[in-house]
C-alpha positions in Angstrom: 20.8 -4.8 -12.8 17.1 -5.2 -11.6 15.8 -2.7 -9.1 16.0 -4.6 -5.7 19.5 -4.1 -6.4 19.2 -0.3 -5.9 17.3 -1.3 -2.3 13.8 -1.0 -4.1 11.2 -3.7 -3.1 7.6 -4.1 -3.8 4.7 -5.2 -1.2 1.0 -6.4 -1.7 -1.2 -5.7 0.8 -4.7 -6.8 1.4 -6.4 -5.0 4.5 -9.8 -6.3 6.1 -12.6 -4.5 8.0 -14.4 -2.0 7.5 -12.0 -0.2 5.1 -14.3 1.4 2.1 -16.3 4.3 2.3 -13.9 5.8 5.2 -11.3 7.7 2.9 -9.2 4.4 3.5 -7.7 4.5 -0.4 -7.5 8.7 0.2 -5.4 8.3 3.1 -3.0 5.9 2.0 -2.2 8.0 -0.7 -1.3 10.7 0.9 0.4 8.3 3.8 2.2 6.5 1.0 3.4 9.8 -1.1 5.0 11.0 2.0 7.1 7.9 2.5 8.5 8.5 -1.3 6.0 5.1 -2.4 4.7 4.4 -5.8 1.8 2.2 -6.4 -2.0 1.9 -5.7 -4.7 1.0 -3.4 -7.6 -0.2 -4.7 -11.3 -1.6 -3.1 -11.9 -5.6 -4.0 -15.3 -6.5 -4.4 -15.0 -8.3 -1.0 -15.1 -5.2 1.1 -11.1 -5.4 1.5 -8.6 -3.0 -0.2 -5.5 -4.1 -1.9 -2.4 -2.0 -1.8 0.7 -2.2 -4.1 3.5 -0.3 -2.7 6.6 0.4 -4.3 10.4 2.1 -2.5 12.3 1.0 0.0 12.0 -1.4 2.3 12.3 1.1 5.8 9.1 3.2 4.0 7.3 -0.2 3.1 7.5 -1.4 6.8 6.6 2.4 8.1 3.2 2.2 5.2 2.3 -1.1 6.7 2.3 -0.6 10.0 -0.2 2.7 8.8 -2.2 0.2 7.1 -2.4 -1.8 10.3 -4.2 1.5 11.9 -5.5 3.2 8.8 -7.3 6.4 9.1 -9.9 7.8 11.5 -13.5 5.9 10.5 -11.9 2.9 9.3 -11.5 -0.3 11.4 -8.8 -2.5 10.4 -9.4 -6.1 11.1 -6.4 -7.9 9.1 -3.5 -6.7 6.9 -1.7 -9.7 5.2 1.3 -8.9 3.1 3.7 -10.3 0.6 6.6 -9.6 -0.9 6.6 -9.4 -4.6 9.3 -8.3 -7.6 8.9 -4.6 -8.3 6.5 -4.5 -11.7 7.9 -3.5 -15.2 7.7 -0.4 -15.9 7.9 0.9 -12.2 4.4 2.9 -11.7 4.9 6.5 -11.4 3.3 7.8 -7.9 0.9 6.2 -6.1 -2.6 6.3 -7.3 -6.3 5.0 -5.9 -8.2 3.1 -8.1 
């Protein structure tokens, strides 16, 4: 039994604008641990940030409608998602990197 079978799904985010050097990365954390999400965001060398967010697809939807705001100082131009399989092992928490 694979884990979309306990109602856990995984979703790859990559949100545009001006989205580093705002506590972008900080925030989702602390968005995405209050939604019970595992994963990590991470700043791409484009200027973007990419988020991997692991749990259930209600607290995936609530995180990316977040991302679609972010936090104060940031300015969110685009968020494009995708659906992906849960990784193997599961991460533990949600990081920044």
């Amino acid at each position: 039994m694979n884990s979309s079978d306990h109602g856990t799904e995984a979703l790859r985010c990559r949100v545009s604008g001006r989205v580093q050097g705002v506590f972008f990365r900080a925030s989702t954390q602390r968005q995405a641990r209050s939604l019970g999400l595992a994963g990590h965001a991470r700043n791409l060398e484009d200027g973007s940030v990419e988020v991997l967010a692991v749990g259930s697809p209600t607290a995936l939807e609530e995180l990316k409608a977040w991302l679609a705001v972010g936090p104060t100082g940031a300015r969110v131009d685009s968020v494009d998602c995708a659906s992906e399989t849960p990784p193997d092992p599961m991460p533990e928490g949600f990081a920044t990197r």
